[in-house]
VOROZA-631194 format. One line per field, with one value per atom (N, C-alpha, C): residue number from 0; atom name; y, x negated, z negated. Coordinates in steps of 0.02 Angstrom, whole numbers. Each point is the difference from the previous one (the first is absolute). Example, Ala and Ser with C-alpha at 12.3 -4.5 7.8 and 13.67 -1.06 7.14 Angstrom:
BEGIN
num <- (0; 0; 0; 1; 1; 1)
atome <- (N; CA; C; N; CA; C)
north <- (-284; 59; 60; 53; 59; 55)
east <- (-660; 45; -45; 18; -42; 39)
up <- (-390; 0; 0; 36; -3; -37)
This chain:
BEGIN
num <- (0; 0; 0; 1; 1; 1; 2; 2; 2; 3; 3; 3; 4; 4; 4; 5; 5; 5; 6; 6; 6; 7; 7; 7; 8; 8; 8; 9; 9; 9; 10; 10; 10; 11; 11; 11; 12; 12; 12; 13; 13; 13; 14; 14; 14; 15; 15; 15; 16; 16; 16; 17; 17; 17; 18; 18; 18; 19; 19; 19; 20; 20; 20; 21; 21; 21; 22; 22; 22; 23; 23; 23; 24; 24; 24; 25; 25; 25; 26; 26; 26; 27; 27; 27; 28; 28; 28; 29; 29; 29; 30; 30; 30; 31; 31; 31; 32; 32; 32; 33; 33; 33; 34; 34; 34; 35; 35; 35; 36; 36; 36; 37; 37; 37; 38; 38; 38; 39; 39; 39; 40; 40; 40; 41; 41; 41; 42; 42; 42; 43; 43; 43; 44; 44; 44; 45; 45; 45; 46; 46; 46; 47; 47; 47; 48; 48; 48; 49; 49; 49; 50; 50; 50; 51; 51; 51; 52; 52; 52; 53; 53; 53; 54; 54; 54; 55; 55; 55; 56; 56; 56; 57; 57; 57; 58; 58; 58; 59; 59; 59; 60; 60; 60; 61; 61; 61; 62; 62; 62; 63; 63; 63; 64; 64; 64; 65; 65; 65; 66; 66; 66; 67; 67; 67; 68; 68; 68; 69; 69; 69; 70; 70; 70; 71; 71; 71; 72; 72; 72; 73; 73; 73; 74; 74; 74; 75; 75; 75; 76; 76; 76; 77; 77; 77; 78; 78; 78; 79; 79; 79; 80; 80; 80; 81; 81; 81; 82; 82; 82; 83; 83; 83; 84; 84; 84; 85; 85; 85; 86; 86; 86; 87; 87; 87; 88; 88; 88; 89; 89; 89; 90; 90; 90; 91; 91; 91; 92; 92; 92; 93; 93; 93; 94; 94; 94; 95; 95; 95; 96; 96; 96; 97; 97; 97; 98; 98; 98; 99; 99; 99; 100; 100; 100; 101; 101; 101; 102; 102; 102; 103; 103; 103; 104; 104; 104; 105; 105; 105; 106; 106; 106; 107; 107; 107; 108; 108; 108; 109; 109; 109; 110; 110; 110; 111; 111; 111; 112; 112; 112; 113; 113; 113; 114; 114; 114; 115; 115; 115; 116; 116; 116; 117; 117; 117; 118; 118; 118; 119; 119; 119; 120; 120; 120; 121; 121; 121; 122; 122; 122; 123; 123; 123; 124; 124; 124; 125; 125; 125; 126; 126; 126; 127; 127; 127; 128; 128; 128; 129; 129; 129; 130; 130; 130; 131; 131; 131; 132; 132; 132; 133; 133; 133; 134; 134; 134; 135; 135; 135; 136; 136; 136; 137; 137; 137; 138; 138; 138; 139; 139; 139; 140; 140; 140; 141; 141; 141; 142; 142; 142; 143; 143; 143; 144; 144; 144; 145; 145; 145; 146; 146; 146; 147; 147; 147; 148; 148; 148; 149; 149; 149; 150; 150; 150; 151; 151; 151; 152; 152; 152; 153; 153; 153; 154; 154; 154; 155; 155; 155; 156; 156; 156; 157; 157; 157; 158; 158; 158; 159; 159; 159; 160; 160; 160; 161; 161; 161; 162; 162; 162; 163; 163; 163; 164; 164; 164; 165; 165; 165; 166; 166; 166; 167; 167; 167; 168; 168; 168; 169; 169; 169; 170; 170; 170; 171; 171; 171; 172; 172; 172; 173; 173; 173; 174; 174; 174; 175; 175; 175; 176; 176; 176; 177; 177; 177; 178; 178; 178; 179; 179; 179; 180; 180; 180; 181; 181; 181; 182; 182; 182; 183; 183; 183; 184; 184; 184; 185; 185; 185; 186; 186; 186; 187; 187; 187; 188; 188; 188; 189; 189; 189; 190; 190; 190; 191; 191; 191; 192; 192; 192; 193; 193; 193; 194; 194; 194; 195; 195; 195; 196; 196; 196; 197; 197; 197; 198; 198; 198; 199; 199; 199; 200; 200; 200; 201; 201; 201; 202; 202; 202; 203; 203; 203; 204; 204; 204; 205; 205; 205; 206; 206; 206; 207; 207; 207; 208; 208; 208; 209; 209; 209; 210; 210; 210; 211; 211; 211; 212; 212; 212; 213; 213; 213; 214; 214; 214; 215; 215; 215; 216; 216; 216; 217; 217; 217; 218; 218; 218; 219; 219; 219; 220; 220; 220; 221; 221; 221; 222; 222; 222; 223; 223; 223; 224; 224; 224; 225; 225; 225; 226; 226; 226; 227; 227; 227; 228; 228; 228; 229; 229; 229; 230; 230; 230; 231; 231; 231; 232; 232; 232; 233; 233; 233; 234; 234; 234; 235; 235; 235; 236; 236; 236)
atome <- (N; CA; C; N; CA; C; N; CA; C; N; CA; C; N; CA; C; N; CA; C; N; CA; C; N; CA; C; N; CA; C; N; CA; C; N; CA; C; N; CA; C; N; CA; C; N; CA; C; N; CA; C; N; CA; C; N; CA; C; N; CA; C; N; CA; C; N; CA; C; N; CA; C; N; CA; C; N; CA; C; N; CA; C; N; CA; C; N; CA; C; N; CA; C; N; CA; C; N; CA; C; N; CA; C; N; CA; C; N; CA; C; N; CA; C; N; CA; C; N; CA; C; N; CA; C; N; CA; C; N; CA; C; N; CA; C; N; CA; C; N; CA; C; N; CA; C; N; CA; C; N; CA; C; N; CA; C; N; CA; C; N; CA; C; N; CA; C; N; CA; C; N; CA; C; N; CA; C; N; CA; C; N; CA; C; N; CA; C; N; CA; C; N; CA; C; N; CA; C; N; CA; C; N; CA; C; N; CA; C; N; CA; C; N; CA; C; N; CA; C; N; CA; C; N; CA; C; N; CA; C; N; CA; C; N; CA; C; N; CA; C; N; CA; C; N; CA; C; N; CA; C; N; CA; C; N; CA; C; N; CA; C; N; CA; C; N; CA; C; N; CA; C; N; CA; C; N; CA; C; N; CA; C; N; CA; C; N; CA; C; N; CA; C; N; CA; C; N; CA; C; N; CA; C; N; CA; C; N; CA; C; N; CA; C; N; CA; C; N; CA; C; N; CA; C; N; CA; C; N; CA; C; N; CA; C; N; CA; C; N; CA; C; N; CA; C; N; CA; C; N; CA; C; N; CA; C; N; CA; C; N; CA; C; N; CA; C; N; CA; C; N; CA; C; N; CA; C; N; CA; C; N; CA; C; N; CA; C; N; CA; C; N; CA; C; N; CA; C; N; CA; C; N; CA; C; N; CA; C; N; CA; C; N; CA; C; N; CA; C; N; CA; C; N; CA; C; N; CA; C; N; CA; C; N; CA; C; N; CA; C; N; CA; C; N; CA; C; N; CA; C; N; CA; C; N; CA; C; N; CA; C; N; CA; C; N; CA; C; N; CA; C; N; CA; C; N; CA; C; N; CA; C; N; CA; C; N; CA; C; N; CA; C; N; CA; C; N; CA; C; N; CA; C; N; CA; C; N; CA; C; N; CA; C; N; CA; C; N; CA; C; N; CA; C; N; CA; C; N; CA; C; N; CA; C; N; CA; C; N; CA; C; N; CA; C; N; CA; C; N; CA; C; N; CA; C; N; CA; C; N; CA; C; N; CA; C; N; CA; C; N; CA; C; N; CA; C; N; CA; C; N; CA; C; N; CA; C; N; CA; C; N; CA; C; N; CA; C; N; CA; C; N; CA; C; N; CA; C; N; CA; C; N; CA; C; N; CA; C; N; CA; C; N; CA; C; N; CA; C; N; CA; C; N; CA; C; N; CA; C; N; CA; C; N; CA; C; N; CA; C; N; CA; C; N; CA; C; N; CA; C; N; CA; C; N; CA; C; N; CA; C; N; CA; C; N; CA; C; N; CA; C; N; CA; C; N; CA; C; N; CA; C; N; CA; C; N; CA; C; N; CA; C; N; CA; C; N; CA; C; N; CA; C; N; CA; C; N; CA; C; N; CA; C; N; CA; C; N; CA; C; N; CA; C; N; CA; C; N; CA; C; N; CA; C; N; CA; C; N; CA; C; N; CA; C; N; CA; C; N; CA; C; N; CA; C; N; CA; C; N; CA; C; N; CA; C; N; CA; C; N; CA; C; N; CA; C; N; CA; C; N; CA; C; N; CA; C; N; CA; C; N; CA; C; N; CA; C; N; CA; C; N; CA; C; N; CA; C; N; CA; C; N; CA; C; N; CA; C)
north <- (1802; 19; 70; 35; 79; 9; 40; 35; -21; -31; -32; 23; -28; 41; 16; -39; -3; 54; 56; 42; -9; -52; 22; -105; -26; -39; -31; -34; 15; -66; -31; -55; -1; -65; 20; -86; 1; -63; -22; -51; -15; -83; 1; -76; -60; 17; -35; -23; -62; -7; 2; -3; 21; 82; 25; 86; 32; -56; 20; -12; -46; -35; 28; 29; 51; 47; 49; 58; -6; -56; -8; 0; -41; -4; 72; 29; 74; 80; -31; 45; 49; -4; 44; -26; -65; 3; -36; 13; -37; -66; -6; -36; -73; -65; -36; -40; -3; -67; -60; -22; -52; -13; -50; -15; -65; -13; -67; -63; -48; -27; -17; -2; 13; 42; 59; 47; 22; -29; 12; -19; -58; 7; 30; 29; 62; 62; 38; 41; 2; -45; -15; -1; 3; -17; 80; 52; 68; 37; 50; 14; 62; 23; 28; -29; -52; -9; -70; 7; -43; -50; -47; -56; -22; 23; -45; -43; -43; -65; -29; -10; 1; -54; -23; -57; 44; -37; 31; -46; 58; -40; -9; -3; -5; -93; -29; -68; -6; -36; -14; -74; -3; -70; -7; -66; -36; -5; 19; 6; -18; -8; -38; 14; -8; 12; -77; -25; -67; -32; 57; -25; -16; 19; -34; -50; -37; -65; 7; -39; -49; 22; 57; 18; -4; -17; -19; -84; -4; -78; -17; -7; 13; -34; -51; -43; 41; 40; 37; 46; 45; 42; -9; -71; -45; 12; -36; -7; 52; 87; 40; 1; 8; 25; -44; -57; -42; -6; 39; 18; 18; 73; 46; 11; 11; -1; 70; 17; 61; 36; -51; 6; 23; -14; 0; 71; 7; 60; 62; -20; 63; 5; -52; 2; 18; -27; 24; 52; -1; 75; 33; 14; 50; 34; -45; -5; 16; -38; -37; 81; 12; 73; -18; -66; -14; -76; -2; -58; -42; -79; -25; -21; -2; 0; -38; 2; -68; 32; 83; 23; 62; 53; 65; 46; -24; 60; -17; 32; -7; 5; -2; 7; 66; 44; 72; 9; -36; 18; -38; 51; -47; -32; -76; -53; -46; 12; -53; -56; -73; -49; -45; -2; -38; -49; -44; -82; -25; 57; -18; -2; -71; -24; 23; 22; 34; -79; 18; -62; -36; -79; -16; -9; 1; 1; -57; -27; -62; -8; -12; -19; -58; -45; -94; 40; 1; 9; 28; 90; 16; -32; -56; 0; -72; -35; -38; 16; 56; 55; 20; 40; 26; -80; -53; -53; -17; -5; -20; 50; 76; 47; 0; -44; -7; 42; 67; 61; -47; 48; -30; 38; 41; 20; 77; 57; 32; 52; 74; 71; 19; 18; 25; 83; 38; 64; 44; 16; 21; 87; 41; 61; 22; 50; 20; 92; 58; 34; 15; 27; 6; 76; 36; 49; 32; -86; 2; -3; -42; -33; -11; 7; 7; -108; -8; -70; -17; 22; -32; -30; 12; -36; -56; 7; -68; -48; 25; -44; -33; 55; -54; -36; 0; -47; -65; 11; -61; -40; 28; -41; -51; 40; -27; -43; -2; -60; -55; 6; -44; -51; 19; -18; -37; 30; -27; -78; -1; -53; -65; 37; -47; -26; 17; -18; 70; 59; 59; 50; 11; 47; 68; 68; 31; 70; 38; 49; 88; 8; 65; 54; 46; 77; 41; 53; 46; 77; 19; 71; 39; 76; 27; -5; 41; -18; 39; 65; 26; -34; -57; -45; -37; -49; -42; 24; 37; 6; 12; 43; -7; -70; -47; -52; -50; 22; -42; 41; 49; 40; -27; -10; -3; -74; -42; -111; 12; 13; -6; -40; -32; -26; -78; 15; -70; -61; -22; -63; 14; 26; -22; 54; 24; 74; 1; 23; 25; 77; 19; 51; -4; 49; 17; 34; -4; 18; 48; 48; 56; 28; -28; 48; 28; 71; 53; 12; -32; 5; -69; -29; -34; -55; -19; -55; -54; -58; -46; 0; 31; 24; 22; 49; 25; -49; -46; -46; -56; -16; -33; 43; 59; 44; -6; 0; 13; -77; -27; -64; -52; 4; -73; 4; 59; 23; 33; -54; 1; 66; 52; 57; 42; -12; 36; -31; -68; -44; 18; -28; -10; -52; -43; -73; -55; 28; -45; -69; 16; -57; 37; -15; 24; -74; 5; -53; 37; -9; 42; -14; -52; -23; 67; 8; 53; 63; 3; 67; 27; -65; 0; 21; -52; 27; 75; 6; 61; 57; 17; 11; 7; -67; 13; 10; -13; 30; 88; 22; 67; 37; -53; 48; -22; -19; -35; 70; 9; 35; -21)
east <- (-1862; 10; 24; -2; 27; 54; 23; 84; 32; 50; 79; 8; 32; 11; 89; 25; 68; 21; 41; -10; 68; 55; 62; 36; -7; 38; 106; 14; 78; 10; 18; 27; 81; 26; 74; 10; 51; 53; 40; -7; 24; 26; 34; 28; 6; 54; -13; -45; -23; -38; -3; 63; 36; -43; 32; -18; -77; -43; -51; -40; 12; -41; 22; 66; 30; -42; -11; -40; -79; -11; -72; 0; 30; 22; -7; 46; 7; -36; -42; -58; 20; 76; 27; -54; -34; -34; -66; -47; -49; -30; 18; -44; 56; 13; 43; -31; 13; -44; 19; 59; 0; 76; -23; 54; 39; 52; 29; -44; -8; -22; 19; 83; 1; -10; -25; -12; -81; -26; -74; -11; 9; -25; 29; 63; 17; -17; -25; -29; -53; -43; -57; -15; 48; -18; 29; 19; -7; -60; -25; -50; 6; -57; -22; 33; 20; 1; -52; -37; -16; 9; 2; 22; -68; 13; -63; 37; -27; 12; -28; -2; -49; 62; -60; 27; 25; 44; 49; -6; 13; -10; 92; 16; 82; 5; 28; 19; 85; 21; 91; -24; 65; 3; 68; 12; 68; -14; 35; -6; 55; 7; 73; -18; 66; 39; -40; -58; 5; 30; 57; 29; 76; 16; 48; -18; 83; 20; 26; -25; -41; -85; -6; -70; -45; 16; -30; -32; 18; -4; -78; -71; -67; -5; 27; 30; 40; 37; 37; 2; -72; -26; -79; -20; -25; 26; 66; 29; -1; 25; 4; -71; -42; -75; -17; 19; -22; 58; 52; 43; 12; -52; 12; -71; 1; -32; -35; -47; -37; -35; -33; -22; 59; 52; 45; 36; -2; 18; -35; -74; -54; -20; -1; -8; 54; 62; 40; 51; 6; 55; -30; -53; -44; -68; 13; -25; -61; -29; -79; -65; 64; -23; 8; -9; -7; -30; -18; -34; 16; 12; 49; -80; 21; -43; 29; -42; -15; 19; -6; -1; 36; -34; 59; -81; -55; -66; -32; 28; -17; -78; -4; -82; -66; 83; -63; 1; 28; 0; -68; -44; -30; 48; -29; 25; 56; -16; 34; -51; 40; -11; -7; -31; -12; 12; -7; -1; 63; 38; 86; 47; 7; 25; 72; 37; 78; 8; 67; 59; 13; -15; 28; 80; -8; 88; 41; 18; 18; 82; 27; 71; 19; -34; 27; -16; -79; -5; 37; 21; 47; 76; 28; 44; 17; -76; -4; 1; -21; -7; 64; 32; 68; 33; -3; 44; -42; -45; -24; 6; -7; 32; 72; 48; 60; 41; -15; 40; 53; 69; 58; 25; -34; 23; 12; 21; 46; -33; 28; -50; -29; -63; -40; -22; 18; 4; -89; 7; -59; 5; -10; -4; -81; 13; -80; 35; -58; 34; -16; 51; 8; -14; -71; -18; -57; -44; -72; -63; 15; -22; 16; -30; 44; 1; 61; 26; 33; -2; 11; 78; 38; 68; 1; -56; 4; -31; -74; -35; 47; 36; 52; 45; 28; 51; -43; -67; -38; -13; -20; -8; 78; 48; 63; -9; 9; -15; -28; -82; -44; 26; 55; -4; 77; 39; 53; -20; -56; -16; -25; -10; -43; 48; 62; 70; -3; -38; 35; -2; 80; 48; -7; -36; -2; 67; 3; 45; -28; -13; -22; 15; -34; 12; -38; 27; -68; 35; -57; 8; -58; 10; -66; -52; -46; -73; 44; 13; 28; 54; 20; 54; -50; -56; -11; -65; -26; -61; -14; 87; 2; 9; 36; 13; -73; -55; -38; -38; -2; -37; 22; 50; 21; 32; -27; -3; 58; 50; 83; -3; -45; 30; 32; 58; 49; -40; -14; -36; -48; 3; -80; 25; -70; -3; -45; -10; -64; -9; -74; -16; -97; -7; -83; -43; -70; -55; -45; -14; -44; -42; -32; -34; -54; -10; -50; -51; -3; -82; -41; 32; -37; -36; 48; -57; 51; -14; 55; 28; -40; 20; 60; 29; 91; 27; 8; -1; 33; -65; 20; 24; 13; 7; 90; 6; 62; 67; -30; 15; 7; -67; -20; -14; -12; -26; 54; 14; 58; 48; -45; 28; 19; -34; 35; 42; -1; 24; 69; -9; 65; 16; -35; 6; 47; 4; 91; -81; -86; -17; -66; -37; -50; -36; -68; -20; -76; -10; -70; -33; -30; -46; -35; 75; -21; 5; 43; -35; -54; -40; -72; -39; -5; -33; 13; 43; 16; -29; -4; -25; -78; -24; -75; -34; 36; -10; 1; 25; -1; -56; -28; -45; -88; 11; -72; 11; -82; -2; -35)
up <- (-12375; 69; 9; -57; 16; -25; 12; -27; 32; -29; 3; 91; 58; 30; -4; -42; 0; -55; -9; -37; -52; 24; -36; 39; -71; 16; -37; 42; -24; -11; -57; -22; 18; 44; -2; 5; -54; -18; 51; 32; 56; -14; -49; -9; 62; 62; 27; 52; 16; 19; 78; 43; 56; 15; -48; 7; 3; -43; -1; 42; 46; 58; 53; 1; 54; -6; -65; -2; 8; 13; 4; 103; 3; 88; 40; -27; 24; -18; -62; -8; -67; -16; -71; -42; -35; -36; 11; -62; 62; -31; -72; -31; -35; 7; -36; -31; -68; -45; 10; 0; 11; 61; 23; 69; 17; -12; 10; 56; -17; 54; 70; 10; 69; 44; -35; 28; 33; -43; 22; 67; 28; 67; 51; -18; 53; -10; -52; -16; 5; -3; 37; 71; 28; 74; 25; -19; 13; -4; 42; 22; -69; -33; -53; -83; 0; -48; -33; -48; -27; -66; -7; -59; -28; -67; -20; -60; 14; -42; -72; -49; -65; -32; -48; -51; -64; -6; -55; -58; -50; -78; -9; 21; -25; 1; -34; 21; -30; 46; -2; -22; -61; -42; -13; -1; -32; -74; -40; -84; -39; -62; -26; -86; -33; -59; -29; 3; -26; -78; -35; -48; 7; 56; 35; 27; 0; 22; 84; 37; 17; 16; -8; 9; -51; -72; -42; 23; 38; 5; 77; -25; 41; 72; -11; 55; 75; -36; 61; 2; -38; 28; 60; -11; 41; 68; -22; 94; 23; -40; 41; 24; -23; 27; 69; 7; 48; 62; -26; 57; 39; 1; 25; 67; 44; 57; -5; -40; 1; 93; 17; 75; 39; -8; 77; -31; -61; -39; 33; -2; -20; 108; 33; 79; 36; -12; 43; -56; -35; -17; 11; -51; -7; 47; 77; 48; -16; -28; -28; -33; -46; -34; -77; -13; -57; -12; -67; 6; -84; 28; -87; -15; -79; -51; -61; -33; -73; -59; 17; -85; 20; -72; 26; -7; -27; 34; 71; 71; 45; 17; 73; -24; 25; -9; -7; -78; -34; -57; -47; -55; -42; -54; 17; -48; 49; 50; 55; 6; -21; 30; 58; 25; 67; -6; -55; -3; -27; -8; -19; 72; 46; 35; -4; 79; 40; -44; -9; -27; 73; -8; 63; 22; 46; 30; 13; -52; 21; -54; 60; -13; -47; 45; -52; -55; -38; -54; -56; 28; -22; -19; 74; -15; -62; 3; -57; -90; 5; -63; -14; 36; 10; -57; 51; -41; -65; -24; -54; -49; 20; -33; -52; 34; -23; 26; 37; 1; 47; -6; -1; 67; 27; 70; -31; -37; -24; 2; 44; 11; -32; 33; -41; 3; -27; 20; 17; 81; -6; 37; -42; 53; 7; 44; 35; 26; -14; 30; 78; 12; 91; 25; -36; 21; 1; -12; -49; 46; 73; 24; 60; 59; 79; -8; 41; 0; -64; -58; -59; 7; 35; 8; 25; 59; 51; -51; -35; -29; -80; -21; -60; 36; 58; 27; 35; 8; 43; -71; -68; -39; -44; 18; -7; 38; 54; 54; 2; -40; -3; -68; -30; -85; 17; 49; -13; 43; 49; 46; -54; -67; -30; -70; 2; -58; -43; -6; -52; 23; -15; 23; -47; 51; -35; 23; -54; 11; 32; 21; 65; -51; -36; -6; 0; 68; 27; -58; 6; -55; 10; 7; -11; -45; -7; -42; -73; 14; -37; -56; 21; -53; -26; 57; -32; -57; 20; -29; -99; -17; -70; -34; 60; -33; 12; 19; 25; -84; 11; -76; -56; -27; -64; 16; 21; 21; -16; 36; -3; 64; 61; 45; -27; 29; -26; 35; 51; 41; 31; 55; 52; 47; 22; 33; 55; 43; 37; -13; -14; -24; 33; -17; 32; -65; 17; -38; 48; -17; 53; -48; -42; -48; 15; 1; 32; -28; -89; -7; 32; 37; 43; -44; -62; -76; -10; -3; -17; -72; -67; -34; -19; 45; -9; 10; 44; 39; -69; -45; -48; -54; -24; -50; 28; 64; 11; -2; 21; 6; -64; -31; -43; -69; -10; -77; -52; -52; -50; 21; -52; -11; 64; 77; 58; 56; 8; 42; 9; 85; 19; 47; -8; 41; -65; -60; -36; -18; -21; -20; -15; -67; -3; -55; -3; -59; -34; -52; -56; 37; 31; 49; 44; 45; 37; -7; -53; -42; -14; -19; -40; 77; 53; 43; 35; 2; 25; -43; -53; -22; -12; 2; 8; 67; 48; 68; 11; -52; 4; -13; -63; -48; 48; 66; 31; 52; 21; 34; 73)
C-alpha cells in the first residue's frame, strides 16, 4: 500500500491499566494492546475510539505440585476440576471476553482439540471425591500472581470460594509474576498455582516441550510414553 504513512513510532510502558485507558480517552496515546474487561464497553462507547476484539492464544489454568500431599492424591485433584464454575468465571467476571476450555492449546492454536470436552461443573461430584479422597480438611497453599492478568485477584478469590463450598480449604497468596515465575522455572512451586500459557509460535508443541516432556517439564509429571510421542510429532511435517 505504499510508504509507511506513520514516520516515528513511541513504545511507552504504561503498567497500569487505569492509566492506560485514561491515555487512550484523552488522546496522549493512541494505540493499547490489551485492555481490562470492564473497561471495554465504556471505551467503546466514546466517539473515535475503536476496540477490536481477537481470540487469544493465552489460556489461564489451575496447576499443582502433584508430589505433594494432599495433591498427590487423583481423586482431589478431580474435585478441584469439577468445582469450579468456568462459565460464571469466563461471562460474568470477565464480562464474556473469555471463553473456558478443556486443555491448555486453545483454538487459534495448531494442535487444539475440539473433541476434548470444558470440565463439567458440578459440585456433589466434587464434593463426593473430596470425601473419598481422604483429604483431612488442612490448607492447601495456592498462589497466583496479581499482575499477570486484568481480574486475576477476583478470579483466585472466586476459585477459593468455589473449593471451600465443596470441603478444601485453600490458603490465598497473591505475588507478582516476577516472584512467581522463577519458582514456576526451576518446579520449586510448593502446592497448586494458577499460572497461564500464551505461546507465540502459535504450535502445541512448546505446549508439550514445556509441560510434559521428561527433560523440560514443569507440570511435577511426565511418562516415556509421551516423550516418545512428542517427539515423533516433531519429526512429521
Amino acid at each position: 500500500g505504499g510508504s509507511p504513512k506513520v514516520k516515528t513510532v513511541v513504545f511507552r510502558p504504561m503498567p497500569s491499566e487505569a492509566a492506560r485507558a485514561a491515555a487512550l480517552s484523552t488522546g496522549e496515546i493512541d494505540v493499547v494492546p490489551v485492555l481490562p474487561p470492564p473497561l471495554v464497553d465504556s471505551l467503546s462507547r466514546q466517539p473515535g475510539i475503536k476496540i477490536v476484539k481477537v481470540a487469544s492464544n493465552r489460556v489461564i489454568f489451575i496447576a499443582y505440585n502433584q508430589n505433594t500431599k494432599p495433591l498427590d492424591n487423583v481423586k482431589l485433584r478431580r474435585a478441584i476440576l469439577h468445582a469450579v464454575d468456568r462459565e460464571a468465571i469466563t461471562t460474568n467476571l470477565l464480562r464474556g471476553l473469555g471463553n473456558p476450555i478443556g486443555h491448555l492449546a486453545p483454538p487459534v492454536m495448531f494442535g487444539h482439540d475440539p473433541s476434548i470436552d470444558v470440565p463439567t461443573f458440578d459440585p456433589e461430584m466434587a464434593r463426593r471425591l473430596v470425601k473419598e479422597s481422604g483429604y483431612d480438611g488442612g490448607q492447601i497453599l495456592f498462589q497466583y500472581p496479581n499482575n499477570r492478568w486484568a481480574f486475576a485477584d477476583q478470579t483466585a478469590q472466586a476459585i477459593v470460594g468455589y473449593l471451600k463450598d465443596v470441603g478444601i480449604d485453600l490458603k490465598l497468596q497473591s505475588m507478582e509474576m516476577a516472584a512467581l515465575f522463577p519458582l514456576w522455572l526451576s518446579n520449586k512451586i510448593p502446592e497448586m498455582y494458577l499460572f497461564s500459557m500464551g505461546i507465540t509460535i502459535m504450535d502445541a508443541d512448546l505446549l508439550l516441550n514445556l509441560e510434559y516432556e521428561s527433560e523440560t517439564m514443569h507440570a511435577y509429571w511426565s511418562t516415556p510414553e509421551v516423550d516418545r510421542l512428542a517427539k515423533e510429532q516433531r519429526a512429521q511435517t
